[in-house]
MIKOLLO-332414 format. One record per residue (C-alpha): residue number from 1; residue in three letters; y, z, x. Coordinates in nm, 2 decimals. Example, Ala and Ser with C-alpha at 12.3 -4.5 7.8 and 13.67 -1.06 7.14 Angstrom:
residues 2
[1 'ALA' [-0.45 0.78 1.23]]
[2 'SER' [-0.11 0.71 1.37]]
//
This chain:
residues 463
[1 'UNK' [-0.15 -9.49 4.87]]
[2 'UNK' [0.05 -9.74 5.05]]
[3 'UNK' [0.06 -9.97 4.78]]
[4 'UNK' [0.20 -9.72 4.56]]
[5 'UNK' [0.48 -9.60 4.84]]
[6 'UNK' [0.58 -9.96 4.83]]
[7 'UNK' [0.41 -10.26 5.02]]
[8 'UNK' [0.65 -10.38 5.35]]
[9 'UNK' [0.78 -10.72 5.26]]
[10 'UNK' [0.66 -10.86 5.58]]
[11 'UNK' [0.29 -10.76 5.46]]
[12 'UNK' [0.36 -10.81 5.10]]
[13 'UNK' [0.22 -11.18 5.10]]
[14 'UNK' [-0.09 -11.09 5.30]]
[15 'UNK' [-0.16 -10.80 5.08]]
[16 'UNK' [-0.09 -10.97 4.73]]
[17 'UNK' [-0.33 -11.26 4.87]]
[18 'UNK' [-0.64 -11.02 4.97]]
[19 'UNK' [-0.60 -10.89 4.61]]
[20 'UNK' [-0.59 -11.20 4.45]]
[21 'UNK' [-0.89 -11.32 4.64]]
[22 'UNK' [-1.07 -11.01 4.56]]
[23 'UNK' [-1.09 -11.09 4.18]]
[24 'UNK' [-1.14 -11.49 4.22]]
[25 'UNK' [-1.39 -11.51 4.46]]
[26 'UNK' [-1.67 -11.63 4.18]]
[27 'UNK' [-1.45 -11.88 4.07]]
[28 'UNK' [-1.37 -12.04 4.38]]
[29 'UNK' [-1.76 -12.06 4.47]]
[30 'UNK' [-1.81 -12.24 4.17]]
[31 'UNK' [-1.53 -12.49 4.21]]
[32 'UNK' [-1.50 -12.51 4.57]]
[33 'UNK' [-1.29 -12.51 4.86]]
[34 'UNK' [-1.06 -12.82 4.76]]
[35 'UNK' [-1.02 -12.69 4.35]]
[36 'UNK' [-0.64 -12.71 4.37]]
[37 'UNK' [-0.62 -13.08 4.56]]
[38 'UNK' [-0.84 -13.22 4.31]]
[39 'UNK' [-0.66 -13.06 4.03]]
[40 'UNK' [-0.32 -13.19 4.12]]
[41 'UNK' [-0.48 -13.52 4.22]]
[42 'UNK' [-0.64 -13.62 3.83]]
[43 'UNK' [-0.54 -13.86 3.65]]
[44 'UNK' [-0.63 -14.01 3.31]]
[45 'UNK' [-0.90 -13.73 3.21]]
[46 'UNK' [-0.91 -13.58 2.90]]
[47 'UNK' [-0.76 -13.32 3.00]]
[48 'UNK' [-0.47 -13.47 3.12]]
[49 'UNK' [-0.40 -13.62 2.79]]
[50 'UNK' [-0.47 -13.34 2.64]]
[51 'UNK' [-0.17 -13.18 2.92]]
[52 'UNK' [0.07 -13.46 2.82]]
[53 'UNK' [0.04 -13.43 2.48]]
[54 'UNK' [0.02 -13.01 2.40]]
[55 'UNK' [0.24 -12.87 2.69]]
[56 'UNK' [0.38 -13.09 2.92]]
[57 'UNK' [0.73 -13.11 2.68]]
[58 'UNK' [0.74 -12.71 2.69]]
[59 'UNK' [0.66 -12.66 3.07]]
[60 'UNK' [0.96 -12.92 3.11]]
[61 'UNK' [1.21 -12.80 2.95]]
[62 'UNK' [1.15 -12.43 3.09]]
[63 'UNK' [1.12 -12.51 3.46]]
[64 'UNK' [1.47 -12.48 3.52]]
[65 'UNK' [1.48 -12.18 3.32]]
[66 'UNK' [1.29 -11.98 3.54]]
[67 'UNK' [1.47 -11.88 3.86]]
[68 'UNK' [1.82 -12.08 3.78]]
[69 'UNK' [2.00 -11.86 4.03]]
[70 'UNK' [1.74 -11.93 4.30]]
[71 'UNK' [1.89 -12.21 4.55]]
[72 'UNK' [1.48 -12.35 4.56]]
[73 'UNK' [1.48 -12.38 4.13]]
[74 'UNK' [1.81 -12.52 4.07]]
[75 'UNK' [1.77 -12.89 3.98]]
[76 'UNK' [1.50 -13.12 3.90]]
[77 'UNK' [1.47 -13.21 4.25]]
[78 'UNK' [1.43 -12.89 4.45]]
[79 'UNK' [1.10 -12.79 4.59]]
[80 'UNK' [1.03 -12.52 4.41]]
[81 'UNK' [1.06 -12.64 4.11]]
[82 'UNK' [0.82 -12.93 4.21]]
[83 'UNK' [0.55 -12.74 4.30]]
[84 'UNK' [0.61 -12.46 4.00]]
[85 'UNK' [0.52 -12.77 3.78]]
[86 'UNK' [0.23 -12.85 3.98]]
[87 'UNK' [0.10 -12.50 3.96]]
[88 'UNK' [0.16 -12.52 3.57]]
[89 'UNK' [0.01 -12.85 3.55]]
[90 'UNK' [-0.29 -12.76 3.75]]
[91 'UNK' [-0.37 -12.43 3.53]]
[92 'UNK' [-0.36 -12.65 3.21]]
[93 'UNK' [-0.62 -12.87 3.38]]
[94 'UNK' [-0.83 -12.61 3.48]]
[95 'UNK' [-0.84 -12.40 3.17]]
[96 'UNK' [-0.70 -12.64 2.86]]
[97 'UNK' [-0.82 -12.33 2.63]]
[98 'UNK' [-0.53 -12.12 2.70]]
[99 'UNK' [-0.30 -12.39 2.84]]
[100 'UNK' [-0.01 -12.31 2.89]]
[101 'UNK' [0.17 -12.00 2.74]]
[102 'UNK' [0.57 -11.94 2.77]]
[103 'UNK' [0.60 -11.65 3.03]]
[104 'UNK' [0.37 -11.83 3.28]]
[105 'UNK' [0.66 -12.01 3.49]]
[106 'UNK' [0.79 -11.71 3.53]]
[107 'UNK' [0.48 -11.53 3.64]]
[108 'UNK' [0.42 -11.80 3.88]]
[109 'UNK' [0.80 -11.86 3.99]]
[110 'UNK' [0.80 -11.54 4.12]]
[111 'UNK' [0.52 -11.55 4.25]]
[112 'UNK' [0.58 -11.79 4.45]]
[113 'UNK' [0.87 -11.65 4.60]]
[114 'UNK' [0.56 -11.46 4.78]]
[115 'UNK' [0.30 -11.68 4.84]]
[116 'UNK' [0.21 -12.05 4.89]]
[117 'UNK' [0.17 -12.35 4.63]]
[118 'UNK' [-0.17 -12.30 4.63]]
[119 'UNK' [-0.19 -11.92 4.61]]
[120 'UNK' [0.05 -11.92 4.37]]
[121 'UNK' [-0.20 -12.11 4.16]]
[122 'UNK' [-0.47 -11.90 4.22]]
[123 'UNK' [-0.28 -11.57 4.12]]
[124 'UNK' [-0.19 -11.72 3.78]]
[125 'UNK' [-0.59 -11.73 3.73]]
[126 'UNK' [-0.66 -11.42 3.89]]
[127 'UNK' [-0.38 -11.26 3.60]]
[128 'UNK' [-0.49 -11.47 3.30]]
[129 'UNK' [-0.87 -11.48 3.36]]
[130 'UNK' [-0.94 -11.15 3.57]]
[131 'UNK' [-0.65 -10.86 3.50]]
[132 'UNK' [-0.65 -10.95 3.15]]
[133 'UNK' [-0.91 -11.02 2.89]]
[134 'UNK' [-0.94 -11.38 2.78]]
[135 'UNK' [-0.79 -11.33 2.43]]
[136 'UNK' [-0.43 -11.22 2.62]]
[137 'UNK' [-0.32 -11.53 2.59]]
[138 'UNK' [-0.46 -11.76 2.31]]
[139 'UNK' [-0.31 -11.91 2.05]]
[140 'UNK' [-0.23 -11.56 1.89]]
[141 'UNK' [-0.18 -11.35 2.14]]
[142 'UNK' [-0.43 -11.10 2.02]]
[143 'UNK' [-0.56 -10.95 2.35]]
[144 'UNK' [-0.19 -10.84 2.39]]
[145 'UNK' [-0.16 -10.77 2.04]]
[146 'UNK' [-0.43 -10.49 2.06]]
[147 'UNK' [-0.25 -10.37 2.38]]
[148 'UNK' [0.06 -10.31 2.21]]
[149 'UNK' [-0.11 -10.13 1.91]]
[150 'UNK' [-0.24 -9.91 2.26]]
[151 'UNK' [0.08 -9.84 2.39]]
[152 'UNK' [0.25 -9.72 2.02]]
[153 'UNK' [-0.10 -9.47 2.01]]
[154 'UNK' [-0.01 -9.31 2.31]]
[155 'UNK' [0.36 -9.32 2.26]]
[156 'UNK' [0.31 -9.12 1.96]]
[157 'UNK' [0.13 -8.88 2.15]]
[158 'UNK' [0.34 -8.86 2.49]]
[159 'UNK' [0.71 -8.93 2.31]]
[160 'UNK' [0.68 -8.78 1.97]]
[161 'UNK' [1.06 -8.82 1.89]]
[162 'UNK' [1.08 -9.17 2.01]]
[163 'UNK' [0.79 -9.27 1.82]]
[164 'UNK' [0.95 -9.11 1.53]]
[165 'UNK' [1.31 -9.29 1.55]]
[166 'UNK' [1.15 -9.62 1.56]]
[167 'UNK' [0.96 -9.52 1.29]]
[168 'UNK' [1.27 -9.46 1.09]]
[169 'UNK' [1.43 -9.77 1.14]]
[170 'UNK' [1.12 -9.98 1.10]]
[171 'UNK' [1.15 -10.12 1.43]]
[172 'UNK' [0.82 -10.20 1.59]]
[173 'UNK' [0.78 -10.14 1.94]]
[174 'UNK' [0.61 -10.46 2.05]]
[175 'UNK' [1.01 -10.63 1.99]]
[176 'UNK' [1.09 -10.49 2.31]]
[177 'UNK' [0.72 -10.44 2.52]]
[178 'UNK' [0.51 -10.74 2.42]]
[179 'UNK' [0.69 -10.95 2.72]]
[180 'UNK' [0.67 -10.63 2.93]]
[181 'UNK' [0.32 -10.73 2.94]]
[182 'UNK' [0.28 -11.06 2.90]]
[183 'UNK' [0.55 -11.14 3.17]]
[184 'UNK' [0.43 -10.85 3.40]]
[185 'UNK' [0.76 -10.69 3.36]]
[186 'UNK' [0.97 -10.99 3.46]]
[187 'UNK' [1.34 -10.96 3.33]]
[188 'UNK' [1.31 -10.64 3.23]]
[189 'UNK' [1.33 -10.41 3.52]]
[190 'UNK' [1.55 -10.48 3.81]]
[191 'UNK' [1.39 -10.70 4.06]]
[192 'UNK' [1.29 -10.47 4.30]]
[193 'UNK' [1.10 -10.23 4.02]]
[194 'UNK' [0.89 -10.55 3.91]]
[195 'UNK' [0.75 -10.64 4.21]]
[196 'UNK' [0.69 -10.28 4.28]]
[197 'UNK' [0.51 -10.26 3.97]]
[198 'UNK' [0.38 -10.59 4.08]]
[199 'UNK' [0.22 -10.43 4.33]]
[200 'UNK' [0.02 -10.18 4.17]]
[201 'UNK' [-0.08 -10.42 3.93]]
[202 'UNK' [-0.29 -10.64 4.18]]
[203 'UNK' [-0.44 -10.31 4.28]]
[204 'UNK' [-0.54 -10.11 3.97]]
[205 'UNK' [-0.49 -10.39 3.66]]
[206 'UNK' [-0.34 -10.33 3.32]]
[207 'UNK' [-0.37 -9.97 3.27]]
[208 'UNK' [-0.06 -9.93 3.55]]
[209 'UNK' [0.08 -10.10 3.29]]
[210 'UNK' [0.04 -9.84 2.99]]
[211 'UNK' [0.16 -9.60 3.28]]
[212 'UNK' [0.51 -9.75 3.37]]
[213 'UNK' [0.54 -9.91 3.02]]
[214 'UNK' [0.54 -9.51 2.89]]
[215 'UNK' [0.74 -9.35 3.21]]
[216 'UNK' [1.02 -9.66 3.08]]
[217 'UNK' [1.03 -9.57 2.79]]
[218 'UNK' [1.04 -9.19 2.87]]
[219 'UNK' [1.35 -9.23 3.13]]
[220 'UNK' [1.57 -9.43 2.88]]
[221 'UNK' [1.45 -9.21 2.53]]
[222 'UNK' [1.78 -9.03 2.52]]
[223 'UNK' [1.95 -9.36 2.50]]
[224 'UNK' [1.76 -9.49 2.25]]
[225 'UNK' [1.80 -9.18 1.99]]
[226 'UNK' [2.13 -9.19 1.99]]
[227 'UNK' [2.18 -9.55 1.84]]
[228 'UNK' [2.13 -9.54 1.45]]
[229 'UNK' [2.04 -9.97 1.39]]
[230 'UNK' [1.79 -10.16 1.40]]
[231 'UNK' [1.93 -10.41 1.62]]
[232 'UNK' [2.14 -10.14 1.81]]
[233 'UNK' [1.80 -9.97 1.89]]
[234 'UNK' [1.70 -10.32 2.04]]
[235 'UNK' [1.97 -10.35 2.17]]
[236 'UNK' [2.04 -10.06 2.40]]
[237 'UNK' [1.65 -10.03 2.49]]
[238 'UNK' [1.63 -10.41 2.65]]
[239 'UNK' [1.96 -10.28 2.82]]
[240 'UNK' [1.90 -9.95 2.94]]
[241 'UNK' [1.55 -10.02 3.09]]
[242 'UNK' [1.74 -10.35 3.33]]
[243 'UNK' [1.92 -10.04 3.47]]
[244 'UNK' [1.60 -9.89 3.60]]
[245 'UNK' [1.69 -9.95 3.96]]
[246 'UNK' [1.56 -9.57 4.06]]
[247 'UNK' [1.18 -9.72 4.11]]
[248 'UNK' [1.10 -9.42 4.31]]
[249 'UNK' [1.15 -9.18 4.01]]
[250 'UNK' [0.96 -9.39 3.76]]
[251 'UNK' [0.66 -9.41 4.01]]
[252 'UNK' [0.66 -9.06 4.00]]
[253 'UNK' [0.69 -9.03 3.63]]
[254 'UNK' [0.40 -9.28 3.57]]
[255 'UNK' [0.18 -9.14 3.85]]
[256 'UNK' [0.30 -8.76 3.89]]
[257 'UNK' [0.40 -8.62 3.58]]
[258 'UNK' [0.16 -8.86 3.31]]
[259 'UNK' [-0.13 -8.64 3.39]]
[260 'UNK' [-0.37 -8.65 3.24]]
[261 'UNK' [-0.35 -9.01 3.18]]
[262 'UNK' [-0.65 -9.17 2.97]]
[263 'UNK' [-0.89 -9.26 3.15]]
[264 'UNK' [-1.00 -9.69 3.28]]
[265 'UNK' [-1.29 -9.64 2.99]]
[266 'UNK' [-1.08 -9.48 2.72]]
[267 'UNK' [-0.80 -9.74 2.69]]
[268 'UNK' [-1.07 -10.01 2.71]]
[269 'UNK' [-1.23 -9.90 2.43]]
[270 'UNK' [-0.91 -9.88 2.23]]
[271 'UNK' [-0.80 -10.20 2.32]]
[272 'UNK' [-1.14 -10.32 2.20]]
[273 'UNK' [-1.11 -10.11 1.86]]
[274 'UNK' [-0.77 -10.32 1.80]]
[275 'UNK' [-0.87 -10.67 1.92]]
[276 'UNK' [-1.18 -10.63 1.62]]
[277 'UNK' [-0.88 -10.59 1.36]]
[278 'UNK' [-0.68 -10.82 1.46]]
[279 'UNK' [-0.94 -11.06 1.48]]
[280 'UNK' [-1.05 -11.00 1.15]]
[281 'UNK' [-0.66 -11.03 1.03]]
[282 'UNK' [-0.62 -11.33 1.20]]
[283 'UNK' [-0.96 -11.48 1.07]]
[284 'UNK' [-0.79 -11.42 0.67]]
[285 'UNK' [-0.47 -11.53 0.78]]
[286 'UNK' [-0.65 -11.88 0.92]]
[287 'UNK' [-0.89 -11.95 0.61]]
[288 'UNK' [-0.50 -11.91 0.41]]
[289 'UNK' [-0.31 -12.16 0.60]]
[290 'UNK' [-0.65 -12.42 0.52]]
[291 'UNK' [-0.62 -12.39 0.22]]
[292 'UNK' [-0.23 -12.45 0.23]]
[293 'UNK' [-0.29 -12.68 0.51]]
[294 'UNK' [-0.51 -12.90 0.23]]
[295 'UNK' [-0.29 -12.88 -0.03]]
[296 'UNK' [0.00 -13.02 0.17]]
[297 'UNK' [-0.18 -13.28 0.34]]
[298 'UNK' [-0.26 -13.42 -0.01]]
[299 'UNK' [0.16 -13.47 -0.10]]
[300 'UNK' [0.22 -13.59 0.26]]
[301 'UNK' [0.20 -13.93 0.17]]
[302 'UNK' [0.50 -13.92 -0.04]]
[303 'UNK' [0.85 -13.85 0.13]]
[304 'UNK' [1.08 -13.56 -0.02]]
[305 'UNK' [1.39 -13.39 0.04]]
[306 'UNK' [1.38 -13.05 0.21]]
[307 'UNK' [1.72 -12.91 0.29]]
[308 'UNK' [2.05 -13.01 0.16]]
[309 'UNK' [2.35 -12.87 0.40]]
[310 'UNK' [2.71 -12.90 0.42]]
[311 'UNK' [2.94 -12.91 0.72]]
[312 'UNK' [3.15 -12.61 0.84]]
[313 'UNK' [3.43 -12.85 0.95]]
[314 'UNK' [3.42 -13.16 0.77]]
[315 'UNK' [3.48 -13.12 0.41]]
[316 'UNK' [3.27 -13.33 0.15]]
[317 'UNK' [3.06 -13.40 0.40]]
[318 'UNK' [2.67 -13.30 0.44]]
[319 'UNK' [2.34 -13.35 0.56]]
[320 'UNK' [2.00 -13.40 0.40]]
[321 'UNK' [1.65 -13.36 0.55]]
[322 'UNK' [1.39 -13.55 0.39]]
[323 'UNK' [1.03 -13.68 0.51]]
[324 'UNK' [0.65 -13.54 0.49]]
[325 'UNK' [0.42 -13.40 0.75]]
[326 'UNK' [0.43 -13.62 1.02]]
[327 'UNK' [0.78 -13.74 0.99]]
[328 'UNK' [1.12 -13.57 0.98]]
[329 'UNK' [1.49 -13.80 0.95]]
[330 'UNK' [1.79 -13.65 0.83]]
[331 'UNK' [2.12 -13.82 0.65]]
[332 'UNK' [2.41 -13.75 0.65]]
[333 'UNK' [2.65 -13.79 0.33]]
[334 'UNK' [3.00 -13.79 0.26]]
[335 'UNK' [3.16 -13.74 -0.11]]
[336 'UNK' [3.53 -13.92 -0.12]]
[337 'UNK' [3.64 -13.97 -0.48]]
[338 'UNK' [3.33 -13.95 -0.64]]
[339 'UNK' [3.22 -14.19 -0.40]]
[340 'UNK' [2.88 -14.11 -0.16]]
[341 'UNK' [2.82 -14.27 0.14]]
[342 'UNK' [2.50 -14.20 0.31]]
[343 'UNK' [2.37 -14.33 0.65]]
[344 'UNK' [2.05 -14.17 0.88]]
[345 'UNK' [2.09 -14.03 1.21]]
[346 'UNK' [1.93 -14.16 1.51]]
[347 'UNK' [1.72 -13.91 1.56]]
[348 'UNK' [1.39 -13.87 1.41]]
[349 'UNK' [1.08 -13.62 1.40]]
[350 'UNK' [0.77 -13.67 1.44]]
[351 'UNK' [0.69 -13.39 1.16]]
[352 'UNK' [0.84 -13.22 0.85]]
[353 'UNK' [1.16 -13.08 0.90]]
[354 'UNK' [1.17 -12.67 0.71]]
[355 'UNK' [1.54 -12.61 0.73]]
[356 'UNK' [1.87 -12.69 0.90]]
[357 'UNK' [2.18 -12.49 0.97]]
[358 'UNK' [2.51 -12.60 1.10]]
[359 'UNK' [2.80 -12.45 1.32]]
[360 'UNK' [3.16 -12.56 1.39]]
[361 'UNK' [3.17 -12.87 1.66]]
[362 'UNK' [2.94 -13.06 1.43]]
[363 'UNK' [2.65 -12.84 1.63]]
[364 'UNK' [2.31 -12.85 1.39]]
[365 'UNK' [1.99 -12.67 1.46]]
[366 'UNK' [1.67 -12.80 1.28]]
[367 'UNK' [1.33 -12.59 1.24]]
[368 'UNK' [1.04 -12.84 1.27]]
[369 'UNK' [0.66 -12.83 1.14]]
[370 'UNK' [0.56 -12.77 1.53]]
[371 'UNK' [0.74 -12.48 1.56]]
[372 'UNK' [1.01 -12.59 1.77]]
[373 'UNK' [1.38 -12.56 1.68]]
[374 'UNK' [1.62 -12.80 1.79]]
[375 'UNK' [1.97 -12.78 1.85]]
[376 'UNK' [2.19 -13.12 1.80]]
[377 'UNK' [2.51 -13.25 1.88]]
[378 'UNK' [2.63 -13.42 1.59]]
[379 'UNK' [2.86 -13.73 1.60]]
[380 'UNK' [2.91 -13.98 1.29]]
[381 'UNK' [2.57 -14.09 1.30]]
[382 'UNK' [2.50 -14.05 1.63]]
[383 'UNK' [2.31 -13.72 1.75]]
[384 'UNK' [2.21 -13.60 2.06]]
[385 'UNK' [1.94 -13.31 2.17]]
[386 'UNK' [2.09 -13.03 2.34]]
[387 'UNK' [1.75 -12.83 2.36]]
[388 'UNK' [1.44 -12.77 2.20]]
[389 'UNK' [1.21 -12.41 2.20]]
[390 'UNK' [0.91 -12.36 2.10]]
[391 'UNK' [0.89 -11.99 1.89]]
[392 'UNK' [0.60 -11.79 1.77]]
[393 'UNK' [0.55 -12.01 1.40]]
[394 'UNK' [0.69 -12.22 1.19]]
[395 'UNK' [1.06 -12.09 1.12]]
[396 'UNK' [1.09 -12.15 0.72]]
[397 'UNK' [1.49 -12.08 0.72]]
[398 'UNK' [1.76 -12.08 0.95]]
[399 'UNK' [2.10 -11.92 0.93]]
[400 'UNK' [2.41 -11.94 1.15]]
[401 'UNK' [2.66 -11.70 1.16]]
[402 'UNK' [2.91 -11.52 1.38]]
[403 'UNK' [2.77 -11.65 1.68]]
[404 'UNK' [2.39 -11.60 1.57]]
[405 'UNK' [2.11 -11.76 1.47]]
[406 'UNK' [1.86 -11.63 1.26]]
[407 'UNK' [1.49 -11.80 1.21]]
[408 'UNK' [1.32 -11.66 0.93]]
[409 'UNK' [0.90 -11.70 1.06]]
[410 'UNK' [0.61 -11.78 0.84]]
[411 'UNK' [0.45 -11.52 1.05]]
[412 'UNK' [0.70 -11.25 0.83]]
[413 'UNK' [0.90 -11.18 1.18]]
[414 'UNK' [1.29 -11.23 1.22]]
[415 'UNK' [1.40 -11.42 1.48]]
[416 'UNK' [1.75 -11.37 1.61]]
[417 'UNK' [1.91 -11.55 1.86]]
[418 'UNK' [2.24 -11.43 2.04]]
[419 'UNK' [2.50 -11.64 2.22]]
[420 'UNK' [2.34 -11.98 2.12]]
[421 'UNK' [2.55 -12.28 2.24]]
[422 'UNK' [2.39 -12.57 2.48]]
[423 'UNK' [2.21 -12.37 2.73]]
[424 'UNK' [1.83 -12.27 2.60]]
[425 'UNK' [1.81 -11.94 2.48]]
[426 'UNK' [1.60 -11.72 2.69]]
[427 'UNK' [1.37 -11.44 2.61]]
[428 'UNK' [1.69 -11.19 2.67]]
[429 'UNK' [1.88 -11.35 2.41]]
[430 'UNK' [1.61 -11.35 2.14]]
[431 'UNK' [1.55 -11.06 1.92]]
[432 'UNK' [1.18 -11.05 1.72]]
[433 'UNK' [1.22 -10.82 1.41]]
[434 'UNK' [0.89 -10.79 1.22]]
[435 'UNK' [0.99 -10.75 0.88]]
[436 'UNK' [0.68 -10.82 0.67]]
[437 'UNK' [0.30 -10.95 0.67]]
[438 'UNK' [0.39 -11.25 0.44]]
[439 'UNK' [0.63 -11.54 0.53]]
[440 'UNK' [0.99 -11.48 0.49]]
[441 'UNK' [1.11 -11.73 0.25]]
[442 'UNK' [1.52 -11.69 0.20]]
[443 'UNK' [1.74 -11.51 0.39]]
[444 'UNK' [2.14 -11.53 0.30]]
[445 'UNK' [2.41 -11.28 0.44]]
[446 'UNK' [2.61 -11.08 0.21]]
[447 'UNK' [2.93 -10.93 0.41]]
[448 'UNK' [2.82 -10.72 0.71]]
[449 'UNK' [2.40 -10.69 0.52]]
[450 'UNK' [2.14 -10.97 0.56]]
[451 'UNK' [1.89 -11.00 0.29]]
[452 'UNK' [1.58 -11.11 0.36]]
[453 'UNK' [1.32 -11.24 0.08]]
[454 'UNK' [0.91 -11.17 0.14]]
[455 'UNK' [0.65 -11.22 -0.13]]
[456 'UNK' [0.80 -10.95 -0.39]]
[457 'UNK' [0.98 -10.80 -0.14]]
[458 'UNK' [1.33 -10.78 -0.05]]
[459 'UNK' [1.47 -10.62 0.28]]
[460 'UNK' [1.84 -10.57 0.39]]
[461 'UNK' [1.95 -10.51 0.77]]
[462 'UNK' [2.27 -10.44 0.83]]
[463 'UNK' [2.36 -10.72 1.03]]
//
């Protein structure tokens, strides 16, 4: 009960560190007292190769992403942000399986602001190997998957109406919730509400999450009917539900007034139900992409061109993207009288580059095979790389327009990025639209529409 009242902040890093304990304490007998020290100590393992090579990049470039208003996560050189890379380093070492997943610096950033290096450490095991199952954060996602598919079951049954706008629209909730989950609530909710939910987490596990993720959704549902758009319905829902600062009503919405509530056994058993689908979804989408895989490794020998683009700002002038699998250059022409000059940028990939798309300022963005996109400044031949972010899959098209970019996914999700200039976009300036099972292929804007080509399908948002 005091947990849920709200833990003092004096006690709240003696308390968070009992629970953490609680759930590790097999794990630490097994590895023993001096797991961490050894951890951060390796060098030249395996797995430290494996580290450098598969996450090191991505854990870089979002460090400073994760508290930047936070005096101890400003710069490379503050504390915190040394020891939040040690933390990340460390979990990658001890479980190479999962690695390292986007949403775990902020997980452990925050979590830090509680607890020591060390703890810190331990919590982020506690969360990925104890409080959630162990498909939550592989490669696909699936164990969060299946939660999601949860939650929409028991919004349909709790908020009917909602369930039925979205429905409408074809907006799926897992846009807005996925991260909900995956980052424990972390830049959705005021501060205060997360580490209240935070809170109950450590003490009860995910189902506290079904609990406040429905009394949200619940308090803002008004809202949210009223807006008539897909991306308006995103929209006003990530924005409304930052306003929850009232944490004392929602805990008595998700504790008081949810009852009954299903019970520990009930959700598990759904969430099992949905992680067997998915599986078996993901196991056909896999033996697909081997044979594609197959067939493209057999051309990737042989260069070719890939994406022809012209300049917003610089008439006659263009850019084209050439290469195979494991190497990416672009060029960049210029027409005058008939006349082509063509010289390569500096920069080159170390895969096949999908698709490019300019803005004004000689600003390019580039979709690579790795699933990164990356945004360059542009200078004669000279470029330079303002940032890289790794998305879900391998965006197929990009699109600039009006201050957006869209990434159209092999995975069949839309991608849309708000406000991009030469800071990283962040989770809050990312939309994910699910439009289709298959890859989207094309996408072009038509006035205020955007059309969007999957398999024999073809679907128009009004952008």
């Amino acid at each position: 009960m005091l947990i849920r009242t709200g833990i003092p902040n004096d006690l709240r890093p003696i308390i968070w560190k009992l629970l953490i304990q609680q759930q590790i304490v097999d794990i630490k007998k097994k590895y023993g007292k001096y797991y961490f020290r050894d951890l951060c100590n390796t060098r030249g393992s395996l797995d430290e190769t494996e580290y450098r090579d598969n996450h090191q990049k991505q854990i870089t470039l979002d460090l400073l992403r994760t508290l930047p208003d936070n005096i101890h996560f400003m710069s490379p050189t503050c504390k915190g942000i040394q020891q939040l890379e040690q933390v990340l380093r460390a979990f990658c070492l001890h479980n190479p399986i999962i690695g390292y997943c986007q949403g775990m610096n902020f997980i452990s950033g925050t979590a830090m602001l509680f607890l020591g290096v060390e703890d810190t450490f331990w919590f982020l095991v506690a969360v990925t190997e104890k409080y959630f199952d162990k498909s939550y954060f592989d490669y696909a996602l699936t164990g969060a998957q299946a939660d999601q598919e949860v939650l929409k079951e028991l919004v349909a049954r709790r908020l009917p109406r909602l369930a039925a706008h979205l429905d409408h629209y074809g907006i799926d909730l897992a846009t807005v919730t996925l991260n909900w989950f995956l980052a424990l609530f972390h830049d959705a909710v005021p501060f205060q509400t997360m580490i209240r939910i935070w809170d109950c987490f450590l003490l009860d596990g995910t189902k506290v999450l079904f609990r406040f993720a429905l009394a949200i959704l619940s308090i803002h549902e008004n809202e949210v009917l009223q807006r008539c758009d897909t991306i308006s319905v995103i929209k006003i829902l990530k924005a409304s539900v930052r306003l929850t600062y009232d944490y004392e009503g929602l805990f008595n919405l998700a504790f008081d007034n949810m009852q009954p509530f299903p019970s520990h056994s009930e959700i598990e058993n759904k969430q099992k139900w949905y992680l067997n689908i998915l599986r078996e979804r993901l196991n056909r989408k896999q033996q697909l992409r081997k044979v594609f895989t197959s067939l493209s490794l057999e051309k990737s020998r042989f260069p070719t061109i890939e994406v022809v683009t012209f300049s917003m700002t610089h008439e006659g002038t263009g850019f084209i993207c050439a290469g195979h699998q494991t190497k990416g250059i672009i060029i960049r022409f210029t027409l005058t009288n008939n006349i082509s000059t063509m010289n390569k940028l500096d920069t080159e990939f170390d895969c096949k580059i999908f698709s490019m798309a300019l803005r004004e300022g000689e600003i390019g963005y580039v979709s690579l095979l790795s699933g990164y996109i990356v945004a360059l400044q542009i200078n004669d031949t000279k470029s330079e790389i303002l940032w890289e972010l790794k998305i879900s899959d391998i965006a197929l098209k990009l699109l600039y327009s009006d201050k957006l970019l869209y990434a159209a996914l092999a995975s069949g999700v839309l991608t849309v990025f708000e406000n991009v200039n030469k800071i990283i976009p962040n989770a809050i300036e990312m939309l994910n639209l699910p439009i289709s099972t298959a890859p989207i292929t094309e996408m072009s804007i038509v006035g205020d529409t955007l059309w969007l080509a999957t398999a024999c399908k073809v679907t128009i948002i009004c952008s």
